[in-house]
N, CA, C and O of each residue as an XYZ file, in Angstrom:
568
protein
N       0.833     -1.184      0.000
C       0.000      0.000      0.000
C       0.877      1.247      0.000
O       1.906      1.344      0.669
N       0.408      2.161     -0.774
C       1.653      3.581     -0.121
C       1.198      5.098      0.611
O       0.342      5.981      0.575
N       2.396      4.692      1.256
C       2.389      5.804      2.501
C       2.069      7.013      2.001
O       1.779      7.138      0.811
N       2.080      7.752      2.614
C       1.472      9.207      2.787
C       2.199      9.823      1.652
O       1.652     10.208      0.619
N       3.373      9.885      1.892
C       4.436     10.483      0.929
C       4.407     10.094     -0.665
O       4.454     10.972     -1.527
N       4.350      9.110     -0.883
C       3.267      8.557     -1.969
C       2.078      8.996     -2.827
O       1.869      9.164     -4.028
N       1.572      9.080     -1.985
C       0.052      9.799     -2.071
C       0.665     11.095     -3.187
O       0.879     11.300     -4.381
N       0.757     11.756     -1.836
C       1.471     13.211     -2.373
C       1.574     13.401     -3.156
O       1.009     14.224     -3.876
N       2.846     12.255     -3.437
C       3.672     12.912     -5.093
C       3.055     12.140     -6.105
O       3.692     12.231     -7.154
N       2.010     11.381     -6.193
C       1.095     10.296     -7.113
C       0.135     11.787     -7.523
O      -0.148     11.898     -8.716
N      -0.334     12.861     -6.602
C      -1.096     13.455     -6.936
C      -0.309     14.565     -7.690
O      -0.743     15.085     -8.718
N       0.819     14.876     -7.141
C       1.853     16.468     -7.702
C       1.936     15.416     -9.485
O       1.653     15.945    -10.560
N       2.269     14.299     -9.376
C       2.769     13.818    -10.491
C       1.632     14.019    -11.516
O       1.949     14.550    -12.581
N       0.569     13.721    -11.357
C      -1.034     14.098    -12.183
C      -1.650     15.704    -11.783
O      -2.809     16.091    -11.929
N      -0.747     16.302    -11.362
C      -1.187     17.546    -11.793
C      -2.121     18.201    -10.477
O      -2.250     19.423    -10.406
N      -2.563     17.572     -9.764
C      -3.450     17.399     -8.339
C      -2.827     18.016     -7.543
O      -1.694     17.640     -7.241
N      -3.433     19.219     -6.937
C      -3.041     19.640     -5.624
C      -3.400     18.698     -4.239
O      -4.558     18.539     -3.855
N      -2.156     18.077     -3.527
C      -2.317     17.313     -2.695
C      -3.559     18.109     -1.086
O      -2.920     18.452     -0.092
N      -4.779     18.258     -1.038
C      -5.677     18.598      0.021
C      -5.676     17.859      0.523
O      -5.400     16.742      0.084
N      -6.139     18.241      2.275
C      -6.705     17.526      2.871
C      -7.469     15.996      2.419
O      -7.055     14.837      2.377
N      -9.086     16.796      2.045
C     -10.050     15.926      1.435
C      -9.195     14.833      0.057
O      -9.409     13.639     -0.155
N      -8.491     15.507     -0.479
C      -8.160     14.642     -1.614
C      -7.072     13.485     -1.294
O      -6.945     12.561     -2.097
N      -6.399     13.534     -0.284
C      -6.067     13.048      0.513
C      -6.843     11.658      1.256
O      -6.481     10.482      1.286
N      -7.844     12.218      1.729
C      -8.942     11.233      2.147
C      -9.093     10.271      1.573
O      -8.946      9.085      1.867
N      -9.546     11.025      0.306
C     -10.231      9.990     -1.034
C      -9.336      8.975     -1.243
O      -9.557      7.772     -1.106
N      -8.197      9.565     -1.621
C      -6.717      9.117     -2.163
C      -7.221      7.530     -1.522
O      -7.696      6.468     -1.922
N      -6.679      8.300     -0.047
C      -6.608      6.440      0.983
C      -7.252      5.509      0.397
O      -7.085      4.472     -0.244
N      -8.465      6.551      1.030
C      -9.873      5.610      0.909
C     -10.155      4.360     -0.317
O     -10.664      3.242     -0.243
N      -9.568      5.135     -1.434
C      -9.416      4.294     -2.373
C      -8.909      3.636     -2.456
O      -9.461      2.593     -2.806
N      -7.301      3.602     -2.205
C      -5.949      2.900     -2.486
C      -6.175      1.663     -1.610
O      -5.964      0.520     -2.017
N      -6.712      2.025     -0.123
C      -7.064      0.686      1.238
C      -7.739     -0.384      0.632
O      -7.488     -1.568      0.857
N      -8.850      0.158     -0.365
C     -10.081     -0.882     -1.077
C      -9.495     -2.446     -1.436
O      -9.895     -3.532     -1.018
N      -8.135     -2.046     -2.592
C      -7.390     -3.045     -3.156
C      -8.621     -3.634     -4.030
O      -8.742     -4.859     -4.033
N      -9.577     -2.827     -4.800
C     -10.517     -3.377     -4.635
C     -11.801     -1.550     -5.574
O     -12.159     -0.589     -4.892
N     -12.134     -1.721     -7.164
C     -12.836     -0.539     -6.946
C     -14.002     -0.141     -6.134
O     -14.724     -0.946     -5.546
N     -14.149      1.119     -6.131
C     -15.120      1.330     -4.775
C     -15.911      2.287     -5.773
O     -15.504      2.583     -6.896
N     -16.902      2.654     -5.297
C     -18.251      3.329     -5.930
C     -18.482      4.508     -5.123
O     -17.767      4.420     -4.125
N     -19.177      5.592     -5.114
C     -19.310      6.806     -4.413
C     -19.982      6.411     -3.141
O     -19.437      7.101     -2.280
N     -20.799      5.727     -2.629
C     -21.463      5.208     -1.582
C     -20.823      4.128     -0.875
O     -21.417      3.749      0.135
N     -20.004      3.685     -1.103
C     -18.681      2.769     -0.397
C     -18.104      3.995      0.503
O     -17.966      4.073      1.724
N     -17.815      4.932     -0.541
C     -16.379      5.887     -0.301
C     -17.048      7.001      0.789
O     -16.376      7.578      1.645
N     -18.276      7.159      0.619
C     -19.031      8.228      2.071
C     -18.992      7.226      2.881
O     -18.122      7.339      3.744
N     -19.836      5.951      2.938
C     -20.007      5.268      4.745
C     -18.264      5.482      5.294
O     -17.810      5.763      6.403
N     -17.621      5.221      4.034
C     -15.456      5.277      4.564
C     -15.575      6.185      5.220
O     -15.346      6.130      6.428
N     -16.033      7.457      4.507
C     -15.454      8.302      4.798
C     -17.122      9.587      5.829
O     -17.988     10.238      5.244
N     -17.012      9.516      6.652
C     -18.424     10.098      7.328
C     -17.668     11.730      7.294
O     -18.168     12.762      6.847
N     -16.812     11.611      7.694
C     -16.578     13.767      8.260
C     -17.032     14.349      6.550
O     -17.481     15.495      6.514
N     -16.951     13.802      5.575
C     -17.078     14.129      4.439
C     -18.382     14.156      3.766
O     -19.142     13.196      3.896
N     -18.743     15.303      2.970
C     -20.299     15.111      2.493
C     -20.262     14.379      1.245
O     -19.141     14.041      0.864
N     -20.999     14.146      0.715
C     -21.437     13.166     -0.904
C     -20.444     14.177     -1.987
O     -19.401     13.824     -2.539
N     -20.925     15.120     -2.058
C     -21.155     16.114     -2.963
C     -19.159     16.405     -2.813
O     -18.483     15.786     -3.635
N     -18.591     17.090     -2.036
C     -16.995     17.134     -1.590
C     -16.666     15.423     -2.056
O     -16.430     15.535     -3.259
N     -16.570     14.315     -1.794
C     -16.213     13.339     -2.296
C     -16.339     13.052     -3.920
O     -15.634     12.410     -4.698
N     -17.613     13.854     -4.089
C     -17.930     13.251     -6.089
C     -16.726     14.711     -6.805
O     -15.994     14.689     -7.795
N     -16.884     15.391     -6.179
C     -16.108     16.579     -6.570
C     -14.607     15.808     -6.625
O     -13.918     15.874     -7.643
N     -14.346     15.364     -5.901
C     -12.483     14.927     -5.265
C     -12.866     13.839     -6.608
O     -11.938     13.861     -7.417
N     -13.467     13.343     -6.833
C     -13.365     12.367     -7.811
C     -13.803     12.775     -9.133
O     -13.903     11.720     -9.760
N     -14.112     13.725     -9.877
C     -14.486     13.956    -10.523
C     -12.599     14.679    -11.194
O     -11.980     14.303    -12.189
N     -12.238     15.656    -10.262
C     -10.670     15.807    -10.470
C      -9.920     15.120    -11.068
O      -9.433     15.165    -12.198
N      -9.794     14.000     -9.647
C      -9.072     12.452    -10.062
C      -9.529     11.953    -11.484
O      -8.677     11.559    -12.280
N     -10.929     11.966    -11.826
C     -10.953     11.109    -13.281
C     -10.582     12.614    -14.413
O     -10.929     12.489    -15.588
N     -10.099     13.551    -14.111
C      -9.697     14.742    -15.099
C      -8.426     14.478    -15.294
O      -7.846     14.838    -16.319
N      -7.742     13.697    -14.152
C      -6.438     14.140    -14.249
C      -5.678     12.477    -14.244
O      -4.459     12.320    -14.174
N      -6.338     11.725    -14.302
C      -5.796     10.485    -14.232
C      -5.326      9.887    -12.963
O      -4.527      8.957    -12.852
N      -5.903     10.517    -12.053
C      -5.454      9.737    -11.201
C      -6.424      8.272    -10.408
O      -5.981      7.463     -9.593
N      -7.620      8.329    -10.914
C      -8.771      7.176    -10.990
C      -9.179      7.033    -12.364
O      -9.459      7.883    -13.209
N      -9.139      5.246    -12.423
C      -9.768      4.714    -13.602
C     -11.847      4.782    -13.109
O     -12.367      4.530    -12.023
N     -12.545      5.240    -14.502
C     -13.982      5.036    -13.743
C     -14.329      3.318    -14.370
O     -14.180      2.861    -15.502
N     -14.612      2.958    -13.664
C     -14.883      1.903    -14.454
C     -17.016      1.432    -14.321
O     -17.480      1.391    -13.181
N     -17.885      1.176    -15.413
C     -19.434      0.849    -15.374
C     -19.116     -0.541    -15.489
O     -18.651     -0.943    -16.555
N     -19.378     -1.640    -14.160
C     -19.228     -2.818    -14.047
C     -21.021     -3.470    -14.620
O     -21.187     -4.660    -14.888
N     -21.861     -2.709    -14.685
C     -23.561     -3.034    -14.646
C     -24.097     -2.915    -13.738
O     -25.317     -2.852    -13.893
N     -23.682     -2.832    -12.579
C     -23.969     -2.501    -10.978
C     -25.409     -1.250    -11.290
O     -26.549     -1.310    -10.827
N     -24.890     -0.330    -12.103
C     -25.839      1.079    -11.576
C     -25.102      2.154    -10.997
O     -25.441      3.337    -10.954
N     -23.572      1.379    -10.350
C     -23.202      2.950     -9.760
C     -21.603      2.827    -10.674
O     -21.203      1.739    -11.089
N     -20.999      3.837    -10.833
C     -19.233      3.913    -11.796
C     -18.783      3.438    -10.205
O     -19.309      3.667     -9.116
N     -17.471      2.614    -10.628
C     -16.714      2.312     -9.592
C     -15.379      2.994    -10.068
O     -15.081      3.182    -11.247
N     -14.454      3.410     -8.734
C     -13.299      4.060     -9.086
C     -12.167      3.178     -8.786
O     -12.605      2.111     -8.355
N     -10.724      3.199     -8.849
C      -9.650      2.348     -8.891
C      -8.835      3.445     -9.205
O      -9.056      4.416     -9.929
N      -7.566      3.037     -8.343
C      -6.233      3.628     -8.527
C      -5.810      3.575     -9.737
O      -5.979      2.467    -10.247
N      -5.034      4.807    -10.788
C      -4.294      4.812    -12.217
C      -2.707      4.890    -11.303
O      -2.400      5.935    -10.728
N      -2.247      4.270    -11.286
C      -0.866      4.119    -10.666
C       0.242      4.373    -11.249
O       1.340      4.468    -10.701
N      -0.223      4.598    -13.380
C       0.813      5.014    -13.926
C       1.477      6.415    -13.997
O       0.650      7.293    -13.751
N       2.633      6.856    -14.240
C       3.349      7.795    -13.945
C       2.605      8.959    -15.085
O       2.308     10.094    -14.711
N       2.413      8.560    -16.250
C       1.845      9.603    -17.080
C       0.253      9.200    -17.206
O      -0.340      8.312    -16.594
N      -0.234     10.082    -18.140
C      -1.641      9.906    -18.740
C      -1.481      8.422    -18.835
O      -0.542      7.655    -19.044
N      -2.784      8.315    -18.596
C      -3.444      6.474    -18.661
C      -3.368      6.381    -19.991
O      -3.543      7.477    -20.524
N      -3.157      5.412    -20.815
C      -3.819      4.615    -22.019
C      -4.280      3.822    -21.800
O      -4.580      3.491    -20.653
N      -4.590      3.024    -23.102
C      -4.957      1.905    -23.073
C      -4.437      0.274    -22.783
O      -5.134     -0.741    -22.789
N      -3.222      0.383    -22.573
C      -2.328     -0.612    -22.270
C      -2.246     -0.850    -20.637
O      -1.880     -1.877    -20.064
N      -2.757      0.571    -19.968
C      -2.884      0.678    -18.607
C      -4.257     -0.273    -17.800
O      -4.545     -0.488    -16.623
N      -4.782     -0.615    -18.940
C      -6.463     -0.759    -18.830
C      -6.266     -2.541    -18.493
O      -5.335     -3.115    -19.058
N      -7.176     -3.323    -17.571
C      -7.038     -4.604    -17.138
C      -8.431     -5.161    -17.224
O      -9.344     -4.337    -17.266
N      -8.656     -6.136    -17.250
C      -9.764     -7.055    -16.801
C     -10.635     -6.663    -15.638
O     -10.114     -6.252    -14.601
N     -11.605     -6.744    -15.733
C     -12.835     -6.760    -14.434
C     -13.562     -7.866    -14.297
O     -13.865     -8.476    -15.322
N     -14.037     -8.403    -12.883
C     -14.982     -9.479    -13.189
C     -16.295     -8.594    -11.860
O     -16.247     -8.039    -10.762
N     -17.026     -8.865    -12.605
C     -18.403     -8.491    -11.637
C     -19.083     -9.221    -11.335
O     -19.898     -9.623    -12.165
N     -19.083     -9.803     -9.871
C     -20.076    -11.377     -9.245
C     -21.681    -10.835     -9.186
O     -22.073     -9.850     -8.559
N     -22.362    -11.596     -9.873
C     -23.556    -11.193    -10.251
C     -24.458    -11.284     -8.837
O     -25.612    -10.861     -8.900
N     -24.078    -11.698     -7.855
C     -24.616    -12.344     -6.579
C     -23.883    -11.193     -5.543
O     -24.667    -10.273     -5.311
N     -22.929    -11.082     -5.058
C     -22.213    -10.474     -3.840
C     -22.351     -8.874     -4.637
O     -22.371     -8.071     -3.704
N     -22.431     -8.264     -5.691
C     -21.961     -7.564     -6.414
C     -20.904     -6.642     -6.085
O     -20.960     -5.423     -5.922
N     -19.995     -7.383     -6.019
C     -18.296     -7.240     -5.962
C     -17.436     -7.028     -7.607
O     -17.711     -7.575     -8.675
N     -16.563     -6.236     -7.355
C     -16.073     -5.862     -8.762
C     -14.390     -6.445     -8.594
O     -13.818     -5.826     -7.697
N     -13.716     -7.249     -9.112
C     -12.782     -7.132     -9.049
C     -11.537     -7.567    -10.215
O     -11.481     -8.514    -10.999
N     -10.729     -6.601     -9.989
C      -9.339     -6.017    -10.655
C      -8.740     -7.022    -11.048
O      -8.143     -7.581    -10.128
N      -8.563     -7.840    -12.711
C      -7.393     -8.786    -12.963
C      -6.458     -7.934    -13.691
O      -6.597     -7.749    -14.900
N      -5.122     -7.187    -12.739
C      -4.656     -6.567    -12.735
C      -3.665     -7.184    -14.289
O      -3.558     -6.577    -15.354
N      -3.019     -8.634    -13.906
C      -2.601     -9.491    -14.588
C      -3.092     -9.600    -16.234
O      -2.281     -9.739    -17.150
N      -4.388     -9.521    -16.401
C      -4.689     -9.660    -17.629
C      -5.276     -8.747    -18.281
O      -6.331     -8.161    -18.038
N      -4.376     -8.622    -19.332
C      -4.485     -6.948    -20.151
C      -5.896     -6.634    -20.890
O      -6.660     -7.591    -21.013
N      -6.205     -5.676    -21.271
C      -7.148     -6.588    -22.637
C      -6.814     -6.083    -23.649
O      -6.336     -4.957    -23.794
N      -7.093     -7.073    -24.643
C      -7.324     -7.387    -26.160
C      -7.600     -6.489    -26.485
O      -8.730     -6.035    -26.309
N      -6.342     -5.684    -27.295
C      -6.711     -4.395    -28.503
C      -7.798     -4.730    -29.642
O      -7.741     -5.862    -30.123
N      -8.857     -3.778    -30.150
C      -9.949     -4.359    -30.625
C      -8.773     -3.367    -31.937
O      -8.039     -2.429    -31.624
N      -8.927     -3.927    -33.285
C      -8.674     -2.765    -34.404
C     -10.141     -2.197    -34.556
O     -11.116     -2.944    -34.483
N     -10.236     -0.976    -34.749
C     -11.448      0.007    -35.092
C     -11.634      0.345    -37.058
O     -10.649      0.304    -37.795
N     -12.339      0.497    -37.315
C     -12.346      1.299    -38.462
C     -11.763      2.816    -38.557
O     -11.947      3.791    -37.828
N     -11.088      2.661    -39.586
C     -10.379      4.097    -39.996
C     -11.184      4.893    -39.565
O     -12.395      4.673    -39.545
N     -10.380      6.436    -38.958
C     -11.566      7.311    -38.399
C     -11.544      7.153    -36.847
O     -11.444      8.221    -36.242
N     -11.612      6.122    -36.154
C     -12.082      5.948    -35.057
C     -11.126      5.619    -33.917
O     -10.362      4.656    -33.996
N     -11.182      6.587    -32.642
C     -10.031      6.454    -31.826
C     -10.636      6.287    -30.494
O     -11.523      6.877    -29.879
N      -9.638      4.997    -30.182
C     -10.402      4.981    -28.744
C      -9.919      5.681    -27.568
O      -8.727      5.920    -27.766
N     -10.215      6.037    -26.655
C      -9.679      6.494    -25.469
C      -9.495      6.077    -23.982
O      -8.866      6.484    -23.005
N     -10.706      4.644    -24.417
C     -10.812      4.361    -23.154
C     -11.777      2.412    -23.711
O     -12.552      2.190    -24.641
N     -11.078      1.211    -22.370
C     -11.948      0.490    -23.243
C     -12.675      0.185    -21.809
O     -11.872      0.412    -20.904
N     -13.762     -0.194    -21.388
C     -14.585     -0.947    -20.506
C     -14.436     -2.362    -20.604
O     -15.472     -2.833    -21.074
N     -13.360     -3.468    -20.295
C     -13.483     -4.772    -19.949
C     -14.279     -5.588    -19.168
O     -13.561     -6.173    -18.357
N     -15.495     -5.902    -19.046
C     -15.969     -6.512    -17.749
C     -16.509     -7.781    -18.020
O     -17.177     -7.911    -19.046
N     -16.324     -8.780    -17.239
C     -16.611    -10.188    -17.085
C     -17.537    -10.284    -16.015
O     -17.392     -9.982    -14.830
N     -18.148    -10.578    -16.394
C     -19.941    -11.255    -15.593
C     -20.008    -12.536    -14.947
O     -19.748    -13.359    -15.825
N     -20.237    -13.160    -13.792
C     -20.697    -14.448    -13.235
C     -20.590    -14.282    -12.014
O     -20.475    -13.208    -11.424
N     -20.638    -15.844    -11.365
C     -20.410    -16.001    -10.134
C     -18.928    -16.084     -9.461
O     -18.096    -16.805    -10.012
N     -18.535    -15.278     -8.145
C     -17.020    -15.308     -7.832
C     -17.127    -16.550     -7.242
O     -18.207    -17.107     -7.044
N     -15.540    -17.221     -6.820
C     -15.532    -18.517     -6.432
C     -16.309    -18.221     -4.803
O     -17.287    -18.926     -4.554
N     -15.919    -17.324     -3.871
C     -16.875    -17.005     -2.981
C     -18.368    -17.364     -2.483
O     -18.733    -17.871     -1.423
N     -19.071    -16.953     -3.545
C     -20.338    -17.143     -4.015
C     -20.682    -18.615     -4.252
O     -21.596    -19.205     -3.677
N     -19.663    -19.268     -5.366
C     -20.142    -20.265     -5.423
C     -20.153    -21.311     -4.859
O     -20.900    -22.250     -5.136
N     -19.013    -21.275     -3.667
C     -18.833    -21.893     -2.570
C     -20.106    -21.790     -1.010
O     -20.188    -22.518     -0.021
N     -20.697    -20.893     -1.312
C     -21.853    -20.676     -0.167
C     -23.103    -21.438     -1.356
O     -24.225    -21.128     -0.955
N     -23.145    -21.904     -2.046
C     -24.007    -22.378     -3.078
C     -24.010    -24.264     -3.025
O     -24.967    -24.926     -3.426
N     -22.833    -24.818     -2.493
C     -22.629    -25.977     -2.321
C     -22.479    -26.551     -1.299
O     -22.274    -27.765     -1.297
C-alpha cells in the first residue's frame, strides 16, 4: 500500500493539488485493493459530504489519477491509475463483476485485447468486464 508520501507525489505527479479531502479519497481508495463506488467511499469516509467526495473524484478522473470503471452494478466504480503519465490503453485490465455479492474485481494481470477500429475511429478508453459467479459465491451455493 503507499504511505502518505506517496500519495502526495502520485497526486503532484497528475497535476493534483495534494488537500486535505483529496487526501482522504486518495486512501480511501488505495485501502479498497478493490474498486469502490461513491457510496462505499461516504459510509469510509463520514466527516465528508457526498457532494466534496464526487467533486475529489471527478478531479481524479480529469487528471488520471482514478480509472472510472461501469461494471452493470448502476453505480461507476473508481480504482487507482498508478501510472506515472496519462493512462492509455495498455494501462487498462480485466474486471470481473459477481452477479450475486456484487463485488467488482481487478485482474490486474490480464491486459485486454486491442480491438482494431475502423479508420476514423479512436479509442480512449476500453470498458473490460466479465460477468458471473465469484468462487466465494459459489462456494456458499454448495
Amino acid at each position: 500500500m503507499m504511505n502518505n508520501t506517496d500519495q502526495e507525489s502520485l497526486l503532484v505527479q497528475k497535476g493534483v493539488r495534494p488537500t486535505a479531502n483529496r487526501l482522504l479519497v486518495l486512501r480511501a481508495i488505495a485501502e479498497r485493493h478493490a474498486p469502490v463506488n461513491l457510496l462505499e467511499l461516504e459510509d469510509k469516509l463520514p466527516t465528508m459530504d457526498k457532494s466534496s467526495i464526487f467533486r475529489v473524484l471527478t478531479t481524479f478522473r480529469d487528471h488520471d489519477v482514478v480509472h472510472a470503471i461501469e461494471d452493470g452494478s448502476g453505480s461507476i466504480k473508481y480504482e487507482l491509475c498508478c501510472s506515472t503519465s496519462h493512462h492509455s490503453l495498455e494501462d487498462m485490465h480485466v474486471h470481473f463483476y459477481c452477479e450475486r455479492c456484487q463485488k467488482t474485481v481487478c485482474f490486474e494481470e490480464i491486459g485486454i485485447p486491442m480491438v482494431e477500429l475502423p479508420e476514423g475511429f479512436d479509442a480512449h478508453s476500453i470498458n473490460y468486464m466479465v460477468k458471473g459467479i465469484c468462487p466465494r459465491c459459489q462456494s456458499h451455493t454448495t
